[in-house]
C-alpha positions as CSV (number, residue, x, y, z in Angstrom):
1,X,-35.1,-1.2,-54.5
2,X,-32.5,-2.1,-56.4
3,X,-28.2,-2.3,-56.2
4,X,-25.5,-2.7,-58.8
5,X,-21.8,-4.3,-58.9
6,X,-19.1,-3.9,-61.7
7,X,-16.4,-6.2,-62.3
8,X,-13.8,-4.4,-64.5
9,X,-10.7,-5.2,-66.5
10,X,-11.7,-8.7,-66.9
11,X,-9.0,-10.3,-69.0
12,X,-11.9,-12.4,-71.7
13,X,-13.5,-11.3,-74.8
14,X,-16.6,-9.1,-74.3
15,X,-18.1,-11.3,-77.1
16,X,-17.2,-14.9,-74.7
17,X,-18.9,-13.0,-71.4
18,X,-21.9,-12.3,-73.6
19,X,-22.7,-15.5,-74.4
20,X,-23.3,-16.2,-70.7
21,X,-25.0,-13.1,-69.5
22,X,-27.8,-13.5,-72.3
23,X,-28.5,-17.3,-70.2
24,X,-29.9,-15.2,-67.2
25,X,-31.2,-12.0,-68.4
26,X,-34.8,-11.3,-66.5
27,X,-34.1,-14.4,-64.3
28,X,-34.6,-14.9,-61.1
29,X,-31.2,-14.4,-59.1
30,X,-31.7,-17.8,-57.6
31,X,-32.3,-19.5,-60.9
32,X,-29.3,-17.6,-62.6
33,X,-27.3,-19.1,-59.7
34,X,-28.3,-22.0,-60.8
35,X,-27.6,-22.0,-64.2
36,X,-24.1,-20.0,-63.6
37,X,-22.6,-22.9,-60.9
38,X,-23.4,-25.6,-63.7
39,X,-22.5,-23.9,-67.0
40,X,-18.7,-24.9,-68.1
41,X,-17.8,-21.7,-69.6
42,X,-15.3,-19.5,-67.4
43,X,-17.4,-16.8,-67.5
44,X,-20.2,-18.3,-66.0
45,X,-17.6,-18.1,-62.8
46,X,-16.9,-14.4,-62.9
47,X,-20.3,-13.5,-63.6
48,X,-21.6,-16.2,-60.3
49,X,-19.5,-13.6,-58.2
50,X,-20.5,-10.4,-59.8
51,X,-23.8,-11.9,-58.9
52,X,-23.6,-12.4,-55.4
53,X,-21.8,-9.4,-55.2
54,X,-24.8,-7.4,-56.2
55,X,-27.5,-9.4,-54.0
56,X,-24.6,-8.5,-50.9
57,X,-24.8,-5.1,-52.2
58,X,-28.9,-5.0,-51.9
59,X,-28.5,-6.7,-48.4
60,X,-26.0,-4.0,-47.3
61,X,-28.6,-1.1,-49.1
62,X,-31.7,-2.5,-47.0
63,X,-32.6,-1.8,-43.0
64,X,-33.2,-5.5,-42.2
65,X,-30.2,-6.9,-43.6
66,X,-31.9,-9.9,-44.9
67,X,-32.8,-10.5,-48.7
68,X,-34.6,-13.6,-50.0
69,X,-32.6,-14.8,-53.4
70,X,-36.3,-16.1,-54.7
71,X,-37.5,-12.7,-54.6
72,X,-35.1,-11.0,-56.6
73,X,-34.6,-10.7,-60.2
74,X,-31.5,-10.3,-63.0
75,X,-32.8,-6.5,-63.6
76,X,-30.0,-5.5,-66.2
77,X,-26.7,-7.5,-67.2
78,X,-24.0,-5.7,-69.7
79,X,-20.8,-6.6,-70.7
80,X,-18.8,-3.6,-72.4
81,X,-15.3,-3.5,-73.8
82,X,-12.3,-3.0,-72.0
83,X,-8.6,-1.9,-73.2
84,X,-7.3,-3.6,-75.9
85,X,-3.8,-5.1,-74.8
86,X,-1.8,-5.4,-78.3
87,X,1.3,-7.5,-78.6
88,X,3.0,-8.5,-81.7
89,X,3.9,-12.5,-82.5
90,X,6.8,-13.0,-85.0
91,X,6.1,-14.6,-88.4
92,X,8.0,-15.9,-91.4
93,X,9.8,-13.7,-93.6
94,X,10.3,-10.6,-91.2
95,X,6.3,-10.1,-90.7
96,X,4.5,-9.8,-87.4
97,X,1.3,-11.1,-87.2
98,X,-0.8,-8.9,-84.3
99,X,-2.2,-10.2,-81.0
100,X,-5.6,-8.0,-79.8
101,X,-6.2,-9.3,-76.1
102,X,-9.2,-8.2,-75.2
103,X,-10.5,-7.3,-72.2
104,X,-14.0,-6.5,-70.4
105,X,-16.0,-4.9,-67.9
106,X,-19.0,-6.7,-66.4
107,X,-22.5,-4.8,-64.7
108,X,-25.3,-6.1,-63.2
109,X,-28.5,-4.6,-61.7
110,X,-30.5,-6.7,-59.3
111,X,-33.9,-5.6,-57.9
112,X,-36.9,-7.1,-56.0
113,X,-39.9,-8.5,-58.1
114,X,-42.6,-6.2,-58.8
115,X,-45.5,-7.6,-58.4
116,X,-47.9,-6.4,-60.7
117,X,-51.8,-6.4,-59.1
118,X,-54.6,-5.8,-62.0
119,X,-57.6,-4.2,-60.4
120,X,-60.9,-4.7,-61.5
121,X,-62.7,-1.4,-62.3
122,X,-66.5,-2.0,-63.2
């Protein structure tokens, strides 16, 4: 089973929230905590609660209620581009040098390990 959670109109560069989401790609959730809550970058923040919002989301999905953070994985993690805010700085001689703030939107995917049994045929 498996749950998602967005984060939208997040007011960084998509390029900046990439950075971190390639760190825990195909990780374990509890390890991508891990290496989220000691990262300095202030993505690694906003993607830490997207996070948890997904696991809360597979929590909510399931009968029990209960998940185990161990046994789930970082299934997919994108970061797309949001609007473009454009503002416009003066600059010597009359010119006005442009200002692109970017923005993004943030999804991740979180499933339960799959354990993968080989049988023996002979």
């Amino acid at each position: 089973m498996e749950a998602k959670a967005v984060k939208r109109y997040i007011q960084s560069s998509p390029f900046k929230m990439r950075l971190v989401a390639d760190l825990i790609r195909g990780k374990s959730v509890n390890e991508a905590l891990n290496i989220l809550h000691f990262s300095p970058k202030h993505a690694s923040k906003v993607i830490e609660m997207t996070l948890r919002s997904a696991v809360s989301n597979l929590a909510n999905k399931l009968e029990s209620g209960r998940v185990d953070e161990k046994e789930l994985i970082v299934k997919k993690i994108f970061v797309d581009g949001g609007p473009v805010l454009k503002r416009m700085l003066p600059a010597p001689q009359g010119r006005a040098y442009r200002i692109r703030k970017r923005s993004n939107h943030l999804t991740i995917v979180v499933s339960e390990k799959e354990d993968k049994k080989i049988s023996n045929k002979n």
